[in-house]
C-alpha positions as CSV (number, residue, x, y, z in Angstrom):
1,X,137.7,109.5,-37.9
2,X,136.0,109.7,-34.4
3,X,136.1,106.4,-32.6
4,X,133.5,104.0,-33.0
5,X,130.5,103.6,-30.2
6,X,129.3,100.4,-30.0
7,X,126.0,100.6,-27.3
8,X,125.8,97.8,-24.8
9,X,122.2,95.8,-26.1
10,X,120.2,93.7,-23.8
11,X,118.7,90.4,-25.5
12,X,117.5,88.9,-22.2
13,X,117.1,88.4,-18.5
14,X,117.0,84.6,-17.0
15,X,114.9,84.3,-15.5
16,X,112.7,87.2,-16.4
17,X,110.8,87.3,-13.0
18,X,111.4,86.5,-9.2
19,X,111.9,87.8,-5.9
20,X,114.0,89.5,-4.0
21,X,117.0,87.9,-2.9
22,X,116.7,85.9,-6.4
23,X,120.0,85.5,-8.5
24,X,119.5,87.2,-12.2
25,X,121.4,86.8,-15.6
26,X,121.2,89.7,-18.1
27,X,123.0,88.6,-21.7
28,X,123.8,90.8,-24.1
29,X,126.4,92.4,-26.5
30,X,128.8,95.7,-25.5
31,X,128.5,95.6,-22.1
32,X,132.5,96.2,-21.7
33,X,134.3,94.8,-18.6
34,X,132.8,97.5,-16.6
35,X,130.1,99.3,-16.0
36,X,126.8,100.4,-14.1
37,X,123.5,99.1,-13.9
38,X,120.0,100.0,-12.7
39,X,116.9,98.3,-11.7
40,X,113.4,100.6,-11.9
41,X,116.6,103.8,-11.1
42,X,118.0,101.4,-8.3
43,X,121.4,100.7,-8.8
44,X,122.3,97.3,-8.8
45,X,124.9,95.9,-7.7
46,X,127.0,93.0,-10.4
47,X,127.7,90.2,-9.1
48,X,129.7,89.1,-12.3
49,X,130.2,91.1,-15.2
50,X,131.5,90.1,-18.9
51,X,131.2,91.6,-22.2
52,X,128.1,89.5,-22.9
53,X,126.9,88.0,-19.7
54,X,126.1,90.4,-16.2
55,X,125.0,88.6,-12.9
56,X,123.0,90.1,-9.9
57,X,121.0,89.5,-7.0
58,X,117.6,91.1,-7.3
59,X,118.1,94.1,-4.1
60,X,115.0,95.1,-2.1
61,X,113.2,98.1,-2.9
62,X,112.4,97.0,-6.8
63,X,109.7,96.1,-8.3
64,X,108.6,95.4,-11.9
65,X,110.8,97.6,-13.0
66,X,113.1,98.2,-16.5
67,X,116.9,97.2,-16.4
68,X,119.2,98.9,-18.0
69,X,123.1,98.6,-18.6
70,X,125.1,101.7,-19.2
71,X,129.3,100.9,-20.0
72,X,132.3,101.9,-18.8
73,X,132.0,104.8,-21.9
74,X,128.6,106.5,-20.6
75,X,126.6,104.6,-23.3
76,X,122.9,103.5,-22.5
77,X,121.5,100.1,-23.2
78,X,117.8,99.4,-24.5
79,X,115.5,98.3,-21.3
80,X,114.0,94.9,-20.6
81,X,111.2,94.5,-17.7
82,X,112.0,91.9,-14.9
83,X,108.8,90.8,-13.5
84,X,109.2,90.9,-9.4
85,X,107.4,89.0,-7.0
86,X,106.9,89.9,-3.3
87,X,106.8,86.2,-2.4
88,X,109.4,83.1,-3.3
């Protein structure tokens, strides 16, 4: 039988807004150990990365913009909005 696919799932962001500059945790399932990750199609940058727990700074050039998580495999997360603020 063909190999199983498990997609990486995003269940939240903490915190869900902020500002550039701002340190960011996405949690989740099937993230792998490695992977890529975008920000409103800008790619971010992990600061950590885990099977269930990704960490990253928020980059300039963003705004409130969808994150997704796409695994080592090629396999696409669901989005989740991050809220961005110009302004600590």
């Amino acid at each position: 039988p063909p190999p199983v696919v498990i997609s990486p799932v995003i269940s939240s962001l903490s915190p869900n807004h902020g500002a550039i500059g701002d340190m960011v945790t996405i949690t989740g399932t099937g993230f792998g150990t490695v992977g890529t990750m975008t920000f409103g199609g800008v790619a971010l940058v992990a600061s950590t990365w885990s099977d269930t727990a990704i960490t990253f700074v928020v980059p300039i050039g963003t705004g409130r913009d969808a994150v997704t998580v796409t695994s080592s495999d090629g396999t696409v997360s669901n989005t989740i909005m991050f809220r961005y603020a110009h302004v600590k």
